[in-house]
N, C-alpha and C positions, 0 to 999 in steps of 0.2 A: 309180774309186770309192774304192777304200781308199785312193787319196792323198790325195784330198779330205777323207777322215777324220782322214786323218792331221794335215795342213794346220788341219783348225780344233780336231782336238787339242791341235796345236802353240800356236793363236793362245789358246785357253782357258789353257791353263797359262804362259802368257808374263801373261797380264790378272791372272790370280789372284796371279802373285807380284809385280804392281807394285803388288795391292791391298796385299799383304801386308807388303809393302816400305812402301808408304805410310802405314798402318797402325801400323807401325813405329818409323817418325820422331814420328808422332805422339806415341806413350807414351813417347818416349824424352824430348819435350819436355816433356811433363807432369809425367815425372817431375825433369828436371830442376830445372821452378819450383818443384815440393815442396820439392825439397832445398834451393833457393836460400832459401825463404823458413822452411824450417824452422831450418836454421843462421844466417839474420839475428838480430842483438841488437836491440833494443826501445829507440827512440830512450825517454830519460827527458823527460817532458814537466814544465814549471815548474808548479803546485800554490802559490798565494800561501797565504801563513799567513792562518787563519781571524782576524776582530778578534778584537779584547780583548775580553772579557765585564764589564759595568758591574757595578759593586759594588754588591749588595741591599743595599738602603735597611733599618732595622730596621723591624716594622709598631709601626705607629702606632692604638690602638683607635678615634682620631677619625675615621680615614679608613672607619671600618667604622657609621660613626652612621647610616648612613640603614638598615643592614637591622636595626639595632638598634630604631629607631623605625617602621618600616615593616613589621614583622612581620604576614605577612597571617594566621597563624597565632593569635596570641597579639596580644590587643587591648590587653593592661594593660599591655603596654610602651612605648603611646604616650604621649609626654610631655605630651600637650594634656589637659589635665581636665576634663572636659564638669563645672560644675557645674547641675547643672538648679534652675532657678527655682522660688522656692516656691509653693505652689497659691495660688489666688484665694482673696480671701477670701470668707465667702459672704455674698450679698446682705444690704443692714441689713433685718430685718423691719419691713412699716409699721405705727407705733402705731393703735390705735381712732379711727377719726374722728370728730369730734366730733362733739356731739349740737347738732341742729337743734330752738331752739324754737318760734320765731318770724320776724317781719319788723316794722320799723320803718319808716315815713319822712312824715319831718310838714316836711317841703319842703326840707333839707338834707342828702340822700342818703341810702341803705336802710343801715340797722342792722341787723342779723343778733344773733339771741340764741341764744351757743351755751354749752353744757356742751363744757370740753376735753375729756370721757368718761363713759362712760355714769355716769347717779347723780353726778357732781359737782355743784356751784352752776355758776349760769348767770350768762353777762355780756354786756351788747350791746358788740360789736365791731364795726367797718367796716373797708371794704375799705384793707389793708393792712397793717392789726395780727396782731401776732401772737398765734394760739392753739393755745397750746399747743408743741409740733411742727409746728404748721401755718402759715400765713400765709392771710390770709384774701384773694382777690385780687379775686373781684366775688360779688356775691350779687343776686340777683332773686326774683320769686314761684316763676319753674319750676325755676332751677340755682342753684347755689352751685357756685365753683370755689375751687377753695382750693392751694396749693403746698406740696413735701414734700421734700426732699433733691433740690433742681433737677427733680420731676417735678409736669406739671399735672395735677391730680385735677379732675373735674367730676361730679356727680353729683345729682341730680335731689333737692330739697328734700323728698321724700316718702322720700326714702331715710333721710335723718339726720334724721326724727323720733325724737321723745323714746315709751317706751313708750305703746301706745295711740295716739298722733300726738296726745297733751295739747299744747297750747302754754302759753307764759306770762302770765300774768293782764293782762299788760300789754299784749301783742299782744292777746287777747280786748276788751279796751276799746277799744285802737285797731280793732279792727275792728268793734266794734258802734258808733263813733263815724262810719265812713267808710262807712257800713253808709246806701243808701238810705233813706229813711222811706216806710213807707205810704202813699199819697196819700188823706184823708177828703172826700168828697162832701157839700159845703153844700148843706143844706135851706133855701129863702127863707121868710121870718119869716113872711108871712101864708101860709103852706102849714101846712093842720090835720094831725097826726099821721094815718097812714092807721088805723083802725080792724078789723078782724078781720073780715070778713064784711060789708063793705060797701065799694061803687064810693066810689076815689078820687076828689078834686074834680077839674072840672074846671078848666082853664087861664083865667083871663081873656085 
């Protein structure tokens, strides 16, 4: 029994110091790539010279025109000058239109008698003289149209009566001349006047 103790006491301490041994070598080699690489020199590696640096141009203010004129800040630096157009003018106002006195036409077209304004004298004009401001362009019994700075006026002959809707003496003639007559009922010669209170004659 105690040789067999002895025996793998033997074999334990024989393993331990080939650990130890081995172990050994190990640090030995460790250390020696320390030292190899701690006392190596530093190969110098080639580093090319940086270029040449280009020579700054002097500034030039041209080159700086656009934030000059593009100032989003500041509007008045823009070279563009809005001038704004001047207002319309305002409409021409239209003159009084003339006064309606009458109607003419004795077989050569309708004569129109107008006043160029209220209370002025009156004149027969036809269509396409001018009165006044106006141009007279067609007239009949119910419209008269008349033109005005390129616009067509039309407007109903009872419109541009004279005060009162008077006409002119001369329409008044023409129209009690163009004026039907009453039609009179002939009495035959031997028919006696009827009498008051007495049967009319009879008929033969």
């Amino acid at each position: 029994m105690k040789r067999r103790l002895l025996l793998a006491n033997l074999a334990l301490l024989a393993l331990s110091a080939g650990v130890a041994r081995h172990w050994c070598e190990v640090w030995r080699g460790a250390r020696a790539r320390e030292q190899a690489i701690l006392h190596q020199h530093p190969r110098s590696a080639f580093i090319p010279p940086p270029p040449a640096l280009r020579s700054a141009e002097p500034l030039k203010p041209t080159d700086y025109i656009d934030i000059a004129q593009k100032m989003l800040l500041s509007k008045d630096r823009n070279p563009t000058v809005i001038v704004e157009p001047p207002p319309a003018p305002p409409p021409k106002p239209m003159p009084p239109l003339p006064v309606f006195h009458g109607l003419l036409d004795v077989g050569d077209g309708p004569t129109a008698i107008l006043s160029e304004k209220p209370g002025g004298p009156h004149h027969d004009f036809r269509p396409g003289e001018q009165v006044g401001e106006f141009k007279l362009v067609a007239v009949n019994r119910e419209e008269i149209t008349l033109e005005w700075d390129g616009q067509t006026i039309i407007k109903k002959v009872d419109e541009l009566l004279g005060r009162g809707g008077s006409m002119a003496p001369g329409a008044l003639n023409l129209a009690a001349a163009t004026a039907p007559q009453p039609r009179v009922a002939e009495v035959p010669p031997h028919a006696a006047p009827a009498v008051p209170g007495t049967d009319p004659p009879s008929p033969r």
